[in-house]
C-alpha positions as a Python dict, from the first residue, in 0.01 Angstrom:
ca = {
    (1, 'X'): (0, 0, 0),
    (2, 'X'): (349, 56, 189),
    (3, 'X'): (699, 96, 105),
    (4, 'X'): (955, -157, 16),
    (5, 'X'): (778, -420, 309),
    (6, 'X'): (399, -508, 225),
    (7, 'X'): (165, -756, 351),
    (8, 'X'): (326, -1011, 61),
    (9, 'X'): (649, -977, 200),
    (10, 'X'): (841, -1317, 313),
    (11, 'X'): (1125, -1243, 555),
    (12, 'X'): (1358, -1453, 676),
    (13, 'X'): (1595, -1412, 1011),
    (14, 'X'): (1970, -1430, 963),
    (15, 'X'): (2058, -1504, 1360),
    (16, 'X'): (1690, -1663, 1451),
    (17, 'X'): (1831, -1943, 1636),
    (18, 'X'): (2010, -1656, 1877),
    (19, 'X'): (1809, -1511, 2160),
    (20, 'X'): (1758, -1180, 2003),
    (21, 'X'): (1676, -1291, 1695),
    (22, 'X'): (1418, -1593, 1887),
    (23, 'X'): (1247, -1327, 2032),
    (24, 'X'): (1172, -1092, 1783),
    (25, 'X'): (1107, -1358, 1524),
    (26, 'X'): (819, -1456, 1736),
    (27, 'X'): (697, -1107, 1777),
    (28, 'X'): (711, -1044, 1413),
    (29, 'X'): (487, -1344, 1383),
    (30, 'X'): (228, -1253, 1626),
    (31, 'X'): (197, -926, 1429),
    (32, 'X'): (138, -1119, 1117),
    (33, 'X'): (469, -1106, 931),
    (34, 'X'): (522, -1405, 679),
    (35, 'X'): (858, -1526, 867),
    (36, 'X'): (952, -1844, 592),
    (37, 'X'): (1300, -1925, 790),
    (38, 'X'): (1627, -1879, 971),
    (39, 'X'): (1964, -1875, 872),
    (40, 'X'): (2255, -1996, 1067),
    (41, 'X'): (2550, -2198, 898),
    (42, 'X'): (2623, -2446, 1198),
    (43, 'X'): (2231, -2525, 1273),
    (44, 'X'): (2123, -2569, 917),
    (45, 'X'): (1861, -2869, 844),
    (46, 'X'): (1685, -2786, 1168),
    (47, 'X'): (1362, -2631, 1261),
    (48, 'X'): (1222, -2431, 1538),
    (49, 'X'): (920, -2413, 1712),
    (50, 'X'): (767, -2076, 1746),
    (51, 'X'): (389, -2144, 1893),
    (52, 'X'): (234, -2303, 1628),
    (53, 'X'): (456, -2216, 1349),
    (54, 'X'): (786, -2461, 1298),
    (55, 'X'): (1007, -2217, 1096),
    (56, 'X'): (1332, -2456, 887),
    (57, 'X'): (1713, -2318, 906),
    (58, 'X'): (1964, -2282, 620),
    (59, 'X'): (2308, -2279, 603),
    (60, 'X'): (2309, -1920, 375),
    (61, 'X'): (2066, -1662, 241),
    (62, 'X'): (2088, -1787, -93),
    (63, 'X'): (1947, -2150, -26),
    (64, 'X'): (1614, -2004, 201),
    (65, 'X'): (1560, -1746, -74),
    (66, 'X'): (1564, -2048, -338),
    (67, 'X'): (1358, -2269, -126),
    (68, 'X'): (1122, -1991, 56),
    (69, 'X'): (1088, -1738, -207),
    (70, 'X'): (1211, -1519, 74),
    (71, 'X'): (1249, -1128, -58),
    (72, 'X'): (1377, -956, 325),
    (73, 'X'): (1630, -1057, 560),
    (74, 'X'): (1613, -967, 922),
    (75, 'X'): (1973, -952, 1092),
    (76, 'X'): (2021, -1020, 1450),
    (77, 'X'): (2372, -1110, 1404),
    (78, 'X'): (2637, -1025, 1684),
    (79, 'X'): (2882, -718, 1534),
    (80, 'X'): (3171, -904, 1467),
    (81, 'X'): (3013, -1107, 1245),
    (82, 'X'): (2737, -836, 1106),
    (83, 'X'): (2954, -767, 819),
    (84, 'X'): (2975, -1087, 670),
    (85, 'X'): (2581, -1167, 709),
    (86, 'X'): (2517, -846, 509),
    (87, 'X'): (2800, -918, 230),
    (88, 'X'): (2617, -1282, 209),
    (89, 'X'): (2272, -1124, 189),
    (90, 'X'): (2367, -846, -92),
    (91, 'X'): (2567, -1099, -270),
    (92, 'X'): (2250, -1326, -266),
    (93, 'X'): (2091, -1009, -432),
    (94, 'X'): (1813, -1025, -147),
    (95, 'X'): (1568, -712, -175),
    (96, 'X'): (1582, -604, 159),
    (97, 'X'): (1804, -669, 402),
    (98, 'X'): (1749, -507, 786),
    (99, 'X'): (2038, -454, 1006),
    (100, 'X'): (1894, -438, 1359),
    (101, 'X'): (2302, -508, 1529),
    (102, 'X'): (2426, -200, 1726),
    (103, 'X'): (2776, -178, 1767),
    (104, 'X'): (2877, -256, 1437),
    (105, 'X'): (3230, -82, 1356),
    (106, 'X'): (3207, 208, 1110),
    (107, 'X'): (3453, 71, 903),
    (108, 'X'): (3220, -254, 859),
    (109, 'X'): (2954, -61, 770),
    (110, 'X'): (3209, 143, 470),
    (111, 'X'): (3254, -165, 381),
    (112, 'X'): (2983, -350, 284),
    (113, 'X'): (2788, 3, 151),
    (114, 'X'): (3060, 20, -91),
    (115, 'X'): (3021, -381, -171),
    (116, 'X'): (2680, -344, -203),
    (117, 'X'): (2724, -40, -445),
    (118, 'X'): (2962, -174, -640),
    (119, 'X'): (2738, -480, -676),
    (120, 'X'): (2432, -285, -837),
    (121, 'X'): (2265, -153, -553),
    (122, 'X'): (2040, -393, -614),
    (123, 'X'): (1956, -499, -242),
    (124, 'X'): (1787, -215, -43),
    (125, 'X'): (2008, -213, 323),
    (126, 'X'): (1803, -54, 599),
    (127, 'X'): (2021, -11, 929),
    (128, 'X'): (2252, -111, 1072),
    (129, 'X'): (2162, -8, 1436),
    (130, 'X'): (1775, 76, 1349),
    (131, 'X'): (1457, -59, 1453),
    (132, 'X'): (1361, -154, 1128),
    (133, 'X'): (1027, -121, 887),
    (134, 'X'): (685, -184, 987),
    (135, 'X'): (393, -127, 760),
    (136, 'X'): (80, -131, 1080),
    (137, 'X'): (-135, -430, 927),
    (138, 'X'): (49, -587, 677),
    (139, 'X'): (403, -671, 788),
    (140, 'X'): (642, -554, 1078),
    (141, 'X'): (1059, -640, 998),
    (142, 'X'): (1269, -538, 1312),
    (143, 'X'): (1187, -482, 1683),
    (144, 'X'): (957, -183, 1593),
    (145, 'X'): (617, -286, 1848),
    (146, 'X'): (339, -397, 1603),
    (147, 'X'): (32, -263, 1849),
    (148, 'X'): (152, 108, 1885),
    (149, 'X'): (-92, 205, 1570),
    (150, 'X'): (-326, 120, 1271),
    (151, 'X'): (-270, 152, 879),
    (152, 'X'): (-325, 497, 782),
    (153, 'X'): (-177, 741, 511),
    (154, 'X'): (116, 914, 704),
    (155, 'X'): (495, 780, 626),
    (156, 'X'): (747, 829, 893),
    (157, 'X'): (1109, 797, 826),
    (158, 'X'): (1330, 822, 1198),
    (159, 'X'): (1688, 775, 1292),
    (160, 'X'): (1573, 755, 1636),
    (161, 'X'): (1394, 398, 1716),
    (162, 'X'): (1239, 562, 2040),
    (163, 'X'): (1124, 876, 1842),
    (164, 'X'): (956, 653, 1579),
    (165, 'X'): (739, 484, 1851),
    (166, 'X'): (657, 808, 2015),
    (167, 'X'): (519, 954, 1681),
    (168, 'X'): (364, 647, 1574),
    (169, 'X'): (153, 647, 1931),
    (170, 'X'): (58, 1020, 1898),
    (171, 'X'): (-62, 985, 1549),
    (172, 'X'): (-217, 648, 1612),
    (173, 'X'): (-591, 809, 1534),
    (174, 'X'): (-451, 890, 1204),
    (175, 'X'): (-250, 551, 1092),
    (176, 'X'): (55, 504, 920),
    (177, 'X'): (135, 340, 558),
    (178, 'X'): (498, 250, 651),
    (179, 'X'): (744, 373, 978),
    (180, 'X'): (1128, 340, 852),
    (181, 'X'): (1450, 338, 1119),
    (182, 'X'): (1728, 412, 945),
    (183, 'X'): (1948, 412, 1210),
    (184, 'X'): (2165, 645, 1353),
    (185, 'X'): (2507, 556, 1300),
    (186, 'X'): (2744, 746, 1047),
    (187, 'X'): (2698, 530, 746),
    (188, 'X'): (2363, 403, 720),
    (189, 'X'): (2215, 215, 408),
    (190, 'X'): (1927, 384, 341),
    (191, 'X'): (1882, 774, 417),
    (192, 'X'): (1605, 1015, 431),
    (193, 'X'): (1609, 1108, 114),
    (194, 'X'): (1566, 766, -13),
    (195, 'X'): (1277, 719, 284),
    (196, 'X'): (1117, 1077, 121),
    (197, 'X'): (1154, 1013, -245),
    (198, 'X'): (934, 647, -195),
    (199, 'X'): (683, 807, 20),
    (200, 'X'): (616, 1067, -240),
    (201, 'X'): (568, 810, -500),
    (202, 'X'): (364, 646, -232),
    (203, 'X'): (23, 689, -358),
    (204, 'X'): (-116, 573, -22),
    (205, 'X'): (111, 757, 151),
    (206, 'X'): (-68, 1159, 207),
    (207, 'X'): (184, 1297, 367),
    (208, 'X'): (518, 1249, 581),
    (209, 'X'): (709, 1293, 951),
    (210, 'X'): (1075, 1342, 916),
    (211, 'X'): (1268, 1254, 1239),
    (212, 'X'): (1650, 1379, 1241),
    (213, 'X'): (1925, 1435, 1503),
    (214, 'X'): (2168, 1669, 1554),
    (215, 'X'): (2518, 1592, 1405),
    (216, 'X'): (2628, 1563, 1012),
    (217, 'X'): (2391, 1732, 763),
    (218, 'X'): (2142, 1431, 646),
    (219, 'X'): (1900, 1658, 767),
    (220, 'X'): (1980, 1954, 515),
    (221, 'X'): (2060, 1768, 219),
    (222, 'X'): (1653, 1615, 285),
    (223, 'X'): (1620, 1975, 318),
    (224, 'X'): (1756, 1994, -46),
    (225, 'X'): (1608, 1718, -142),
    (226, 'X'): (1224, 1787, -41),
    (227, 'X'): (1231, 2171, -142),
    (228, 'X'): (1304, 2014, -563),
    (229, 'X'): (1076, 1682, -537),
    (230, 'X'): (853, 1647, -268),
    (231, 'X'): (516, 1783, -366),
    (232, 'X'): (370, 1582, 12),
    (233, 'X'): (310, 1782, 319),
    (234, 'X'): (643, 1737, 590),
    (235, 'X'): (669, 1783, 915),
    (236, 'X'): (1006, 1724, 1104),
    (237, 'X'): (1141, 1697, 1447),
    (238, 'X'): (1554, 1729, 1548),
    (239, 'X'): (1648, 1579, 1883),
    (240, 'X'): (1890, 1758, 2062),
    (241, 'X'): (1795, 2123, 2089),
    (242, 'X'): (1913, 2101, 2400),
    (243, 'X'): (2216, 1945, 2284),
    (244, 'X'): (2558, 2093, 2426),
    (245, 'X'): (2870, 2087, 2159),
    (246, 'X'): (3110, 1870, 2159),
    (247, 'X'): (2920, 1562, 2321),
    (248, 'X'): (2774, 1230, 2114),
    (249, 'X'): (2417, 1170, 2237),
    (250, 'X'): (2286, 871, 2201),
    (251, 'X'): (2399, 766, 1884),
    (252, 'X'): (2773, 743, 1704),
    (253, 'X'): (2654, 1015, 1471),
    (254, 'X'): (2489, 1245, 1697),
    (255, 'X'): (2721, 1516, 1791),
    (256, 'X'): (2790, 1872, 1701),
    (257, 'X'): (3103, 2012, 1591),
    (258, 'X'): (3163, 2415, 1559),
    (259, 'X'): (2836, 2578, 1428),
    (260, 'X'): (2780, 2225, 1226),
    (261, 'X'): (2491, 1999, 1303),
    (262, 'X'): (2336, 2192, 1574),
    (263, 'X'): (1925, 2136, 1563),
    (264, 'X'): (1870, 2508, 1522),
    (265, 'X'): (2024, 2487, 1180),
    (266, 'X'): (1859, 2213, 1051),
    (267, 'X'): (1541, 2326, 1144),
    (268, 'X'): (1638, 2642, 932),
    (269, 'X'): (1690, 2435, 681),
    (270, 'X'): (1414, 2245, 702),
    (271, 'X'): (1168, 2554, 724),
    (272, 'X'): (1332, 2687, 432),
    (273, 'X'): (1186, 2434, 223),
    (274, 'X'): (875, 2452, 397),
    (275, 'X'): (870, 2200, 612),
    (276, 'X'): (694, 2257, 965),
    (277, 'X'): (930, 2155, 1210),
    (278, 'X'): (818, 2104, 1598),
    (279, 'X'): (1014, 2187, 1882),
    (280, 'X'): (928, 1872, 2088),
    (281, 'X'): (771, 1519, 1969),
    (282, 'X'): (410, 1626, 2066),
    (283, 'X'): (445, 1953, 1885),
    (284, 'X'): (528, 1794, 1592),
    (285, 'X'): (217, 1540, 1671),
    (286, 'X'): (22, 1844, 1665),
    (287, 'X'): (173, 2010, 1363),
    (288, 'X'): (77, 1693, 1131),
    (289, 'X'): (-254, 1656, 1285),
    (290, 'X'): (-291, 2014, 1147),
    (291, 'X'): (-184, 1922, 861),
    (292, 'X'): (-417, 1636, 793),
    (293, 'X'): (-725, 1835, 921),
    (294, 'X'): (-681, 2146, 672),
    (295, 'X'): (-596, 1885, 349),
    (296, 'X'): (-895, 1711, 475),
}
């Protein structure tokens, strides 16, 4: 069992014939995705060769998810174009749809949350500027390395790509159901709180690693969130304790202003509603591995 990507999953690359999108494509196929197809308007009717696997392009989403049966969309797309390959993928009510681009502008992003809200919500965006979803063993969707660890029963939800993989190796004796980047930027399609809530109705999922940042308050309002509805053990890690005010680390959305954001603050929060929160990535290796050994 996994969330939102299983081992039935067919996924499809909007950007495959790029060389981002070439590359990955062909490591999501060595780790035993179902890739069905590409997508790229002015290369449609072709096919490329990946190995032994000759994958077919279409000119939109909606003709390989009518020929394929395709239910997630990879997007390697450059930014300037990112926002119309998502608007094309919601409006072809695809599932999933993964938004590996950095660089994206913020107001792209605005824009097609709101156009996929005011369409139903009825595709699930993860991204933009994430590593995507793997579920170890069944399906990987996104440049997340497939080899790091086995299927277990721990979820991990991450706006840090590098931070995923660095949990995901520590805990690798345990296993993981599903590993979600959600990305980092400001306005993200799919937050913790959605990440929590389908772990905990997970029932292969035991319990859960919450990765935040400092800057914004995603981290309290999951705080809020897993203190009224998350019955699962959590443990969390904030980067940037070390952060100093005023500067954007890493990511668009990482940066503390006043007494907002700091990592102090959200682990308060966090520990408030009893989370275990780790001062450093192997800490909070250590802290779940606690966890796991005392519910087992």
């Amino acid at each position: 069992m996994a969330i939102w990507l299983t081992k039935d999953s067919k996924v499809i690359v909007q950007g495959m014939t790029g060389s981002e999108g070439s590359k990955h494509t062909r490591r999501m196929l060595a780790a035993g995705t179902t890739v069905v197809g590409g997508v790229n308007p002015r290369k449609a009717g072709q096919h490329v060769e990946f190995g032994d696997t000759r994958l077919p392009v279409f000119a939109g989403v909606g003709e390989a998810m009518k020929e394929t049966g395709a239910d997630v969309t990879v997007i390697f797309v450059p930014p300037a174009f990112c926002k119309a390959a998502v608007i094309e993928a919601i409006d072809a009510e695809i599932p999933l749809a993964v938004v590996i681009t950095e660089g994206i502008p913020v107001h792209d992003s605005t824009a097609f949350w709101a156009h996929n809200v005011a369409n139903g919500n009825k595709t699930r965006v993860i991204g933009p500027n994430c590593p995507g979803i793997a579920s170890p063993e069944a399906s990987n969707a996104g440049i997340i390395p497939a080899d790091i660890t086995p299927a277990g029963r721990i979820g991990l939800v991450s706006k840090s790509g590098t931070l995923t993989y660095q949990l995901m190796y520590e805990l690798r004796d345990i296993g993981f159901s599903t590993c979600v980047g959600i990305g980092g930027d400001p306005v993200i399609g799919t937050t913790h709180i959605d990440a929590l809530a389908a772990f905990q109705n997970d029932p292969e999922t035991d319990a859960i690693v919450m990765i935040g940042e400092i800057g914004g308050d995603a981290e309290e309002r999951a705080a809020e969130f897993i203190k009224a509805n998350v019955t699962k053990p959590v443990v969390g890690y904030i980067a940037g304790f070390t952060a100093p005010p005023g500067k954007t680390m890493g990511h668009a959305g990482a940066i503390i202003s006043g007494s907002a954001g700091t990592a102090d603050a959200k682990q308060a929060a966090l520990e408030a509603a009893g989370v275990k929160v780790g001062r450093t990535p192997s800490e909070t290796a250590r802290l779940m591995r606690q966890v796991v050994t005392n519910a087992g």
